[in-house]
C-alpha positions in Angstrom: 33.6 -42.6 -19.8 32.4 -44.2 -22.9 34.2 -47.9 -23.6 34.6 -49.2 -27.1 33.7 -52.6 -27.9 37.3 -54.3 -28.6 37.4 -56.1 -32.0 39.3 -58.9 -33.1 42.0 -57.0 -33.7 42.4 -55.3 -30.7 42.2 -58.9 -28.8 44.7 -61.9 -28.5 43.7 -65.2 -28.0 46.7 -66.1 -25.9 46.5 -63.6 -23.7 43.3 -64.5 -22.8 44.0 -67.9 -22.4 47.0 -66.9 -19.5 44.5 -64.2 -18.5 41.9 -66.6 -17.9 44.0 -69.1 -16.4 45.4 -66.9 -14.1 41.9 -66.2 -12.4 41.2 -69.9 -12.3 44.4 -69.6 -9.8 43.2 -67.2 -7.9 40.0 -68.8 -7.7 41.3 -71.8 -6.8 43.4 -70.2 -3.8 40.5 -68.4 -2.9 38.8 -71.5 -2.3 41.4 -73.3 -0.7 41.3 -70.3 2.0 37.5 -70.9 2.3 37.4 -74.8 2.3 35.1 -74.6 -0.7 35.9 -76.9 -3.8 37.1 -74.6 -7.1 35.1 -76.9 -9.5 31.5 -75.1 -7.3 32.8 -71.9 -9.1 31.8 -70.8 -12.9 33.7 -67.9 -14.3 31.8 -65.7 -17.0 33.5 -63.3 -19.0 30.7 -60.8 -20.0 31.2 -59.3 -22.8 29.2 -55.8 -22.9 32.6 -54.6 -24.7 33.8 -57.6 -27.3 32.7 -56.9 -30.7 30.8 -59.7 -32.5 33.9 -60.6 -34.2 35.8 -60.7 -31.0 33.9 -63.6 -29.7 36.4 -65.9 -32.2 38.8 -64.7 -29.6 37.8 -66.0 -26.9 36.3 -69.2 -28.8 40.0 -69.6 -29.5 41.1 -69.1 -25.6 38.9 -71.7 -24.8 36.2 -69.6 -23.1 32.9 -71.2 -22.6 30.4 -69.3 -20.6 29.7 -65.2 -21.5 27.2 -63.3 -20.7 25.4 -60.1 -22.0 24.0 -56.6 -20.6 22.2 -55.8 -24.0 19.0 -58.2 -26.0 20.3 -57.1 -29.3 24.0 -57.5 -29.2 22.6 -60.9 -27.8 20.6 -61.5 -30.5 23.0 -60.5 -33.0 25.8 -62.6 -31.4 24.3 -65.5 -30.7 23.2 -65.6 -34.6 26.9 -65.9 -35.3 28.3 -68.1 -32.6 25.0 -70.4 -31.3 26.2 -73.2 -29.2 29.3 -72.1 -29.4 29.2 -70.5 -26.1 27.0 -71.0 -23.1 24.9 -67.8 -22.9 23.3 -66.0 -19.7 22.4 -62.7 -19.4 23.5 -60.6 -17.1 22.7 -56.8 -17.4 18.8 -55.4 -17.2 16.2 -56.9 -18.9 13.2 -54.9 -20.5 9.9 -56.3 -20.6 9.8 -55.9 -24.1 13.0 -57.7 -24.6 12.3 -61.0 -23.0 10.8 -62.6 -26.0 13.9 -61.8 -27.7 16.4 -63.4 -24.8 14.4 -66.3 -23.3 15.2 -69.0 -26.1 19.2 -68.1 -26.3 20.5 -68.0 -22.5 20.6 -70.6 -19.8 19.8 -68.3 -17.2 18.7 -64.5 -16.9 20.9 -63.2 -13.9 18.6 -60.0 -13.5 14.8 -60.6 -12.7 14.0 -57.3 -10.2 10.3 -56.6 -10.7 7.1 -58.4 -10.6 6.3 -57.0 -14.3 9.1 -58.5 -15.6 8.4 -62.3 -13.9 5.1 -62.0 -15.2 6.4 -61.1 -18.8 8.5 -64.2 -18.7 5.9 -66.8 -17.7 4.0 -65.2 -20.4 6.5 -65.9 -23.1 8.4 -68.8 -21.9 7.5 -72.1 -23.5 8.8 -74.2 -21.0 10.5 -73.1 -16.5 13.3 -70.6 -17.4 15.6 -70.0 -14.7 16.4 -66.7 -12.9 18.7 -65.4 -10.0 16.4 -62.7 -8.3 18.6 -59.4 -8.3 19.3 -57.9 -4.8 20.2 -54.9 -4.2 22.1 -55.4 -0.9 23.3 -52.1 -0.1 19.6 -50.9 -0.3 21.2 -48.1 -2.8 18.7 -45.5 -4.4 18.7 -45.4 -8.4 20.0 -49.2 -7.9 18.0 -51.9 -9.8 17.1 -55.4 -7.3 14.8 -56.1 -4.6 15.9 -54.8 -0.9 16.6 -57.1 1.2 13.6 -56.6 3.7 11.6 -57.0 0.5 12.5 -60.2 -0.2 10.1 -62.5 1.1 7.1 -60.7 0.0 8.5 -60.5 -4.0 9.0 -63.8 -3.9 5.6 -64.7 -2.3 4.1 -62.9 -5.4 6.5 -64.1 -7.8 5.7 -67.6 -6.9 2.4 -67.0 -8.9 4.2 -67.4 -11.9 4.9 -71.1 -12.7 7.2 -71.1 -15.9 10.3 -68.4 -13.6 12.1 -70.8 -11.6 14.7 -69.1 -8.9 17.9 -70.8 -8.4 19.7 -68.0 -6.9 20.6 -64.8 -6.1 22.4 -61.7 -8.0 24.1 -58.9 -6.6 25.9 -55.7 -7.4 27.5 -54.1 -4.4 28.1 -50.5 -3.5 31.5 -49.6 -5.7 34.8 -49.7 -3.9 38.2 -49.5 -4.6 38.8 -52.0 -1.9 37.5 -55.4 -2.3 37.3 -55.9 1.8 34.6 -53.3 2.0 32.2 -54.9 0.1 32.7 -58.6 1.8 30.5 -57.9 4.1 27.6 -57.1 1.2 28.8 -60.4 -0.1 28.2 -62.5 3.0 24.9 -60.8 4.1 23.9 -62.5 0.2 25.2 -65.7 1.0 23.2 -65.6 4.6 20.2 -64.6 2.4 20.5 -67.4 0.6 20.7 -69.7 2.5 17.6 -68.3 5.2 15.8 -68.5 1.4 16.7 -71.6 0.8 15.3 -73.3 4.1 12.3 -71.5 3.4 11.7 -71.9 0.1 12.9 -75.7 0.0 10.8 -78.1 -2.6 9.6 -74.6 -4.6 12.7 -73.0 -5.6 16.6 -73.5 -4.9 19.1 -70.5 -3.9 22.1 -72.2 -4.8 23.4 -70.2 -7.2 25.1 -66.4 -6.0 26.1 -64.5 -8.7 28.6 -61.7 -7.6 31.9 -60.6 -8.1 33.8 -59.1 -11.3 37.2 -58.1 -11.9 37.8 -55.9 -8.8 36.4 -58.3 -6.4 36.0 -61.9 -7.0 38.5 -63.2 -4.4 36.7 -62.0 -2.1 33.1 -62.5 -3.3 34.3 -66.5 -3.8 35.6 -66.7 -0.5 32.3 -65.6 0.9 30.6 -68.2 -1.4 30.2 -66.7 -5.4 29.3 -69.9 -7.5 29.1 -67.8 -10.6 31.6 -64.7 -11.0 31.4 -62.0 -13.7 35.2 -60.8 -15.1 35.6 -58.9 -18.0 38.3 -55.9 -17.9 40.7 -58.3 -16.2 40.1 -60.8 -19.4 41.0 -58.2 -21.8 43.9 -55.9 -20.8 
């Protein structure tokens, strides 16, 4: 089903706000129930379906950090708004694409090929950070490195001195319940953290980037620093 991107007038800035809000609660409670601190937890709203003009929106509800699936709806955003916003991005990145996104986003949430690392050394000017995708459910069509892959990529990737890993990215198998995919969420926590001993002094894996709307209780409780909500912003 094809979404439209919701305009200006299709968005209000208040109910953001409450909307917003609302998941810092739950947040919060989810991190209470995991002993974790709720200020170790960013929440992006990506906005793949907020119209250029709809960004004033959530400028207005206080919204800080977005993110974006697509280079030229980047592009063309980020012309309007600038430092507005923090930007990442979030959805897949083409090769030809990462001269376009490297100089507006903090951090590319998507690197899953060895092509694409060495496309970003090549046109970054100075480290750009990257979570390395994962495809944890090892599902085929899936972009992200399998897990038993993980080691080698990065053993390759490595090569490449200006992409600098600081975490880890997943999208889990779809589910209407969010308990079925906490055990996908853990196994990239534990992933993490096996990286992280290994790759200490090189690269960091502190950052896990996973959870959206459906799921993010549960993806925080299991250790989510970053999570990525956008329907639940917008209803």
């Amino acid at each position: 089903m094809k979404h439209e991107a919701k305009t200006a007038a299709e968005l209000d800035s208040g109910r953001i706000r409450a909307s917003f809000a609302r998941i810092r609660e739950e947040v919060a409670a989810a991190c209470g129930r995991a002993g974790r601190d709720p200020a170790g937890v960013e929440i992006l709203a990506a906005t793949k379906y907020v119209s250029a003009d709809g960004l004033a929106v959530l400028a207005d509800a206080g919204i800080a950090l977005i993110g974006e699936n697509r280079a030229q709806e980047l592009t063309a955003k980020h012309r309007l708004y600038g430092s507005r916003f923090t930007w990442d991005f979030i959805g897949h990145l083409q090769g030809n694409k990462v001269g376009q996104v490297l100089p507006l986003v903090r951090l590319i949430h998507s690197l899953d090929s060895l092509s694409l690392a060495g496309e970003i050394d090549r046109r970054a000017r100075i480290q750009a950070n990257v979570l390395l995708q994962v495809n944890i459910g090892q599902e085929a069509g899936k972009y992200g490195i399998i897990p038993s892959e993980v080691d080698r990529f990065l053993e390759e990737a490595a090569k490449f001195p200006r992409v600098n890993f600081t975490g880890l990215m997943t999208m889990p198998p779809l589910a209407a319940d969010p308990e079925v995919v906490r055990p996908a969420f853990a196994a990239l926590r534990r992933l993490a953290s096996e990286l992280s001993q290994k790759w200490h002094g090189k690269f960091s894996f502190e950052r896990l980037s996973m959870g959206t709307s459906q799921d993010f209780t549960v993806a925080v409780e299991e250790g989510a620093t970053i999570i990525r909500v956008g329907s639940l912003l917008y209803r």
